[in-house]
N, C-alpha and C positions, 0 to 999 in steps of 0.2 A: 391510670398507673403512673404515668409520667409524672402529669398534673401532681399525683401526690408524692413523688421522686422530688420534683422541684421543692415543693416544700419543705421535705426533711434535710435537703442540700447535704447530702452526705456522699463520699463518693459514691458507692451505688445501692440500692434499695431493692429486697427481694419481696417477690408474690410467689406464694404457694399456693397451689390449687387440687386438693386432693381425686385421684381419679382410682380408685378399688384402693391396691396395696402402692401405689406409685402415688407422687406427685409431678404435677406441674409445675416447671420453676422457671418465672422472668426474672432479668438484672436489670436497671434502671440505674445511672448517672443521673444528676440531676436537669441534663439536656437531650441524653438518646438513649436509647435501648442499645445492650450491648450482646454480645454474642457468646461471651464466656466470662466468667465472676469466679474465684477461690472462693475469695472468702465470706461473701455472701452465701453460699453454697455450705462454706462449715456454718455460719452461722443460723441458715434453715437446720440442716440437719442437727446440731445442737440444740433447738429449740423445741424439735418435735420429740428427742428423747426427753430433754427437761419436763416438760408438760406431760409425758407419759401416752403423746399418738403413738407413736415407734415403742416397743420394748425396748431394754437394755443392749439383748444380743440381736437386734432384726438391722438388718440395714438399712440406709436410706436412697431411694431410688427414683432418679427425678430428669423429666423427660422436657430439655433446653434445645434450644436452638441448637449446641452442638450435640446431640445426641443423649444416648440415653448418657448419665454420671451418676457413680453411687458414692455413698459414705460407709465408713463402718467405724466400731468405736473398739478396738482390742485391748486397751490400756485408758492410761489418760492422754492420748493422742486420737483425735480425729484423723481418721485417711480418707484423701477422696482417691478417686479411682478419675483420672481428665484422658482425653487425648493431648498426645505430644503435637506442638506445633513446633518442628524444629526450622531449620532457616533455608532460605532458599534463591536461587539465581539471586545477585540486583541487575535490577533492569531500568535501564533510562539515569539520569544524572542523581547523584547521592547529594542531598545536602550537606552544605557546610558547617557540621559538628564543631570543629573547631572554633567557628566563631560564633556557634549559638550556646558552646558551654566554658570557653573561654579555658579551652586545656588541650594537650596534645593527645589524639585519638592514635590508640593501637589498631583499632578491627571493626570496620562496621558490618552488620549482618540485616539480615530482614526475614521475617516471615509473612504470613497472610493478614497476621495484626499489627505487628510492629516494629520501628528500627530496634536496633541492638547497635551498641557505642561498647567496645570495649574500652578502658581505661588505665593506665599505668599503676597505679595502687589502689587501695582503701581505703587511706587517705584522701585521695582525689576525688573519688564516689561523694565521701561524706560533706566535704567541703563545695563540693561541685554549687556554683550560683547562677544556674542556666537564664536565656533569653528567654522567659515563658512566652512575650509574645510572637518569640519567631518560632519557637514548636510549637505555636498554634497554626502556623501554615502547614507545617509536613502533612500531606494526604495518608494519613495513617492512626492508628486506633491511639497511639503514644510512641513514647523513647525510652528506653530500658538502658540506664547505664550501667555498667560492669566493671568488677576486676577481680582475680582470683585476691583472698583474703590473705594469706603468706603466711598465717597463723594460726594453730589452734583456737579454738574447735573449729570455728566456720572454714567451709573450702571456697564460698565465693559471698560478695555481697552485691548489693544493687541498689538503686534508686528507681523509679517511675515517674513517670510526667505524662501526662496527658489532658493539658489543657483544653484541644480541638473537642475532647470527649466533655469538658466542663468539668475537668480535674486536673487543677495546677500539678499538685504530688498528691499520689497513695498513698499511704500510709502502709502498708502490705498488699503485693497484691500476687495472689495465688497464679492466677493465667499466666502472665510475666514467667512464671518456672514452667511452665509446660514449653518455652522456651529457650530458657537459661540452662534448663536441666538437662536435655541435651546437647545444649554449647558445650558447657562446661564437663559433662561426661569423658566429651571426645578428647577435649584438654586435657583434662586432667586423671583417666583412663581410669573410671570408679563411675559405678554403677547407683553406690549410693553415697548420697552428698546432704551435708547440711550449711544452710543460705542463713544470710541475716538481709533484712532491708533495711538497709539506714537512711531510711526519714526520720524528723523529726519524733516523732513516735516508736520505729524500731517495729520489728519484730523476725521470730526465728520461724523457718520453712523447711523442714524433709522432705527430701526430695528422692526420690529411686527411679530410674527407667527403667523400664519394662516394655521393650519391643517400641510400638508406637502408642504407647500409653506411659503415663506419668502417676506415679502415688506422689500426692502431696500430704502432709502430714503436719498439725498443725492444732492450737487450744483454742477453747473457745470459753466466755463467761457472760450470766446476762447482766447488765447491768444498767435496767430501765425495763419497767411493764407501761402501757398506758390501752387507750381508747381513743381511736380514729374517729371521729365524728366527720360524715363527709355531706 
């Protein structure tokens, strides 16, 4: 699975493995196995309804490294159902943010995956032209940068980097809010929030906390069939 992770060099690659009504689900970067994937995760369960394994109204239920996660489809919205990874102690010296993304830092936070850099606008998110080789030292899955958005519709946006994992930026990455979603809750006293990531690609993220769990909320399209020859 790595082996063909590398191959497809995308940030991460899922394997489904069906077991009765459930599946099995790895995330693959194209250098490590990872412990938690959004959007890999809508994009298995988008494919199993497309193809017609899952019914329309069945859900999708898929037993990861972090436990069981399901999908369900209510609308034209995909919800997963994650655990919240909100943020916790720091412990030991915090690196120097400020001169690995060349801007002035409000807040840094950490959880079990990742830093958290909050950031003066969204503005500063977008433009952000980090050190990637120096966030590839941090002993941590990535860096989530941050700032509340000041504007309709979005309440926050974000970037990701996680070089060390063999991903400069995500493009989206679902995990990243089962963090951000409770940062930002406690900020900004709302339960349910809508993200945008600005990478170069974009894209928008519902988010709701619920206890120690996160709905993430999110589309999916296929756009490529083929045949793995191995």
């Amino acid at each position: 699975m790595q082996n063909i992770a590398r191959e497809m060099n995308l940030p991460e690659t899922a394997f489904l493995v069906r077991r009765g009504d459930e599946f099995d689900l790895r995330w693959f970067t194209p250098t490590v196995e990872v412990d938690l994937c959004g959007h890999a995760t809508l994009a298995s369960a988008h494919i199993l309804w497309e193809k017609g394994i899952l019914r329309p109204e069945q859900q999708g239920r898929f037993n990861t490294r972090s436990g069981l996660l399901t999908a369900a489809r209510p609308g034209e919205w995909i919800e997963l159902d994650f655990p919240s990874t909100p943020e916790e102690a720091l412990e030991g010296t915090t690196p120097d943010f400020e001169t690995m993304l060349n801007c002035a830092v409000v807040n840094v936070a950490r959880n079990r995956f990742d830093y958290l850099v909050e950031v003066a606008s969204a503005e500063v998110v977008r433009t952000l032209r980090p050190l990637i080789s120096s966030l590839a030292e941090i002993p941590v899955r990535g860096l989530i940068v941050t700032s509340a958005n000041g504007a309709e519709p979005y309440d926050f946006v974000s970037r990701f980097f996680a070089p060390a994992a063999g991903i400069d930026e995500d493009p989206v990455t679902g995990s990243a809010h089962c963090f951000l979603g409770p940062y930002w809750a406690a900020r900004l006293g709302k339960l349910e929030l809508l993200a945008y990531q600005r990478s170069s690609r974009g894209g928008e993220v519902r988010v709701e906390v619920r206890g120690d769990r996160v709905i993430l909320g999110g589309k999916a399209v296929t756009i490529m069939h083929g045949t793995l020859t191995v």
